[in-house]
C-alpha positions as CSV (number, residue, x, y, z in Angstrom):
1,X,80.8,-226.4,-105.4
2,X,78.3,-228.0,-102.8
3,X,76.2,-225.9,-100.6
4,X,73.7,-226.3,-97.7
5,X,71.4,-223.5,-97.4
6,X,69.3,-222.8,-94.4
7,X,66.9,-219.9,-94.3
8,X,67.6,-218.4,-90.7
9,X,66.1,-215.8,-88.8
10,X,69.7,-215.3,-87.3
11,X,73.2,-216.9,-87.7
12,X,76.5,-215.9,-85.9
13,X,79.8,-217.3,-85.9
14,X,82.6,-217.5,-83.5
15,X,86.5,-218.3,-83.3
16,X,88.0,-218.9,-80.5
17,X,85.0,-217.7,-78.2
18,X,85.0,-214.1,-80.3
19,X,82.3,-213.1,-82.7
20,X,83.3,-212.7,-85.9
21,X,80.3,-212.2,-88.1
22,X,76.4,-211.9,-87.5
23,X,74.1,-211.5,-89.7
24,X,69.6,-211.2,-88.9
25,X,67.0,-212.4,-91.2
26,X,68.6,-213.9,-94.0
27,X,70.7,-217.3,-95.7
28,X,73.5,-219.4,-94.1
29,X,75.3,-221.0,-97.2
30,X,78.0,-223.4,-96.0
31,X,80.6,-224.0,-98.6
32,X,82.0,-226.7,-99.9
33,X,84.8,-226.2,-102.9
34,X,86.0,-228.7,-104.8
35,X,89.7,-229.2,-106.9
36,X,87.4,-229.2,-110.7
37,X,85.8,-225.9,-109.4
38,X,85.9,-222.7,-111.2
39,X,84.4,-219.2,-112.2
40,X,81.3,-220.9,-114.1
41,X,80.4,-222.6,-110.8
42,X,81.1,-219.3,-108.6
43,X,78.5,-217.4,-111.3
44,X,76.3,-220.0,-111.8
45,X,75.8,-221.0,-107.8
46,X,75.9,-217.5,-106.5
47,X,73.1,-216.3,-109.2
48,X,70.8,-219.2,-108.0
49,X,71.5,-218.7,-104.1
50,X,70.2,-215.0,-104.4
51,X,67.0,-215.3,-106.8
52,X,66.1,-218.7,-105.1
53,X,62.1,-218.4,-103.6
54,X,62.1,-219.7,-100.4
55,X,61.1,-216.5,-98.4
56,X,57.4,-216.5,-97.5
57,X,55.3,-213.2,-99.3
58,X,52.1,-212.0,-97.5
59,X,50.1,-215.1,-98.6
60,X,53.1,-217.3,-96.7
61,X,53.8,-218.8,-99.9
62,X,57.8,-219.4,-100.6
63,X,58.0,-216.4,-103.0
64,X,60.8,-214.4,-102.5
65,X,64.4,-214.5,-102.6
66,X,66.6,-213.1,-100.3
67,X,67.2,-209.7,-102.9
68,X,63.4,-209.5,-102.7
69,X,63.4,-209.2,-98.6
70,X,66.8,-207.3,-98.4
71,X,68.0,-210.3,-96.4
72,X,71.5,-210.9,-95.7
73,X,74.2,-214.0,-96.3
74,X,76.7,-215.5,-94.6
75,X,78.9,-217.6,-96.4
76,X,81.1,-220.7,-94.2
77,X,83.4,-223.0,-95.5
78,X,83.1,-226.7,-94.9
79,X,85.3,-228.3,-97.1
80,X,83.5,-231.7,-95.0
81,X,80.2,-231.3,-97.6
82,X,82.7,-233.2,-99.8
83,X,83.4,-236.4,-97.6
84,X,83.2,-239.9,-99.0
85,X,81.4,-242.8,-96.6
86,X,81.4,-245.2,-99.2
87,X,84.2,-247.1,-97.5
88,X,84.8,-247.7,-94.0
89,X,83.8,-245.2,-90.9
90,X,86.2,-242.7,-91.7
91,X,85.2,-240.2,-94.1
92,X,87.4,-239.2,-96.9
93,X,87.8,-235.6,-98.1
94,X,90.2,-236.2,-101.8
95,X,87.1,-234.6,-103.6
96,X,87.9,-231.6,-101.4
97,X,90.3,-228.6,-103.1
98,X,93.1,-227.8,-101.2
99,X,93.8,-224.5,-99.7
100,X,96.0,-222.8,-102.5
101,X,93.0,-223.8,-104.6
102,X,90.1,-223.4,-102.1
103,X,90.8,-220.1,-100.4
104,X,90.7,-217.7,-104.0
105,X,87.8,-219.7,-105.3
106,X,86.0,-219.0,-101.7
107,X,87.0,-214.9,-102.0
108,X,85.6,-215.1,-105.3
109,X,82.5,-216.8,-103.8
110,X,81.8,-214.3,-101.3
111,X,83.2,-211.3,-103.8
112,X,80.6,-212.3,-106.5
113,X,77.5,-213.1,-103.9
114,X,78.4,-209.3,-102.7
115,X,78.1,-207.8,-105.8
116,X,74.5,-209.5,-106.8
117,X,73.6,-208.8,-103.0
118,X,74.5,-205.3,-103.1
119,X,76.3,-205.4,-99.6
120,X,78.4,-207.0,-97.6
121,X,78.2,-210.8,-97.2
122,X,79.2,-212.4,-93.2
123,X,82.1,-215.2,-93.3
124,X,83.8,-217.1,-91.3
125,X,87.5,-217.9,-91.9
126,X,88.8,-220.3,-94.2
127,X,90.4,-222.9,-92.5
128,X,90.0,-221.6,-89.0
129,X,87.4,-224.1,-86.1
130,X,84.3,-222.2,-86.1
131,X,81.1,-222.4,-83.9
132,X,78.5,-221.3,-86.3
133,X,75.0,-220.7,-84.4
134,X,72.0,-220.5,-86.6
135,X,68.1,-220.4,-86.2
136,X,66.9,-222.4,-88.9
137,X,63.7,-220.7,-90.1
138,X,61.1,-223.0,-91.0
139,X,63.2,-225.0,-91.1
140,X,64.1,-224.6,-94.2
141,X,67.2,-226.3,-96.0
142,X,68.8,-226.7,-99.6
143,X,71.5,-228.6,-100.6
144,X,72.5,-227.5,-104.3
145,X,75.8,-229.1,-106.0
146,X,77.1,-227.0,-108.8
147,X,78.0,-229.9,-110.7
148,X,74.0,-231.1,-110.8
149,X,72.8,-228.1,-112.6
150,X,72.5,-229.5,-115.9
């Protein structure tokens, strides 16, 4: 699993001109699944996106995670964090898990970040052309690949 996390002070995200999901002060995770994907990455990424430190404490010092400022999360999928430039202008998406394989591992995703939340995580839909609106706070922005941790 690939991820881009942005610290926001606000994120929303439409389909077809209608808000689905909003969420305030908080972390936009975008999504990325791939076909070798399974529970150990959902556990592994979902524990490190809600204890990582990038919230500023009273000294403005990156020292609190988004449990520590009862932030929220809204979770997107992009299965385009996977594309492949090596070759050519077009990018290649092979690495990228199909839906029958995406779409349980991204419930799971958002299922899991829920529970070490302790409310309701924002989505999108899977599959669906999204506008996703963000203010990037900071700007702050992550990019952590499930398949790096080691």
């Amino acid at each position: 699993m690939r991820t881009v996390i942005q610290r926001v002070s606000r994120a929303s995200v439409s389909i077809n001109k209608q808000k689905r999901s909003e969420i305030g002060s908080g972390i936009l995770v975008l999504l990325g699944i791939e076909e070798s994907d399974d529970q150990t990455d959902i556990d592994w990424l979902s524990g490190k996106i809600v204890q990582l430190r990038i919230f500023n404490d009273s000294n403005e010092v990156m020292n609190l995670s988004v449990l520590d400022t009862n932030g929220s999360i809204m979770v997107i999928s992009q299965f385009t964090l996977h594309a492949r430039t090596k070759k050519g202008n077009r990018p290649s998406y092979i690495r990228a898990a199909h839906p029958d394989i995406a779409i349980p591992l991204y419930n799971k995703f958002v299922e899991r970040l829920s529970c070490l939340l302790g409310k309701d995580v924002a989505t999108g839909e899977f599959g669906a052309m999204m506008q996703v609106e963000l203010v990037n706070d900071g700007p702050v922005t992550i990019i952590i690949d499930s398949k790096e941790k080691e």
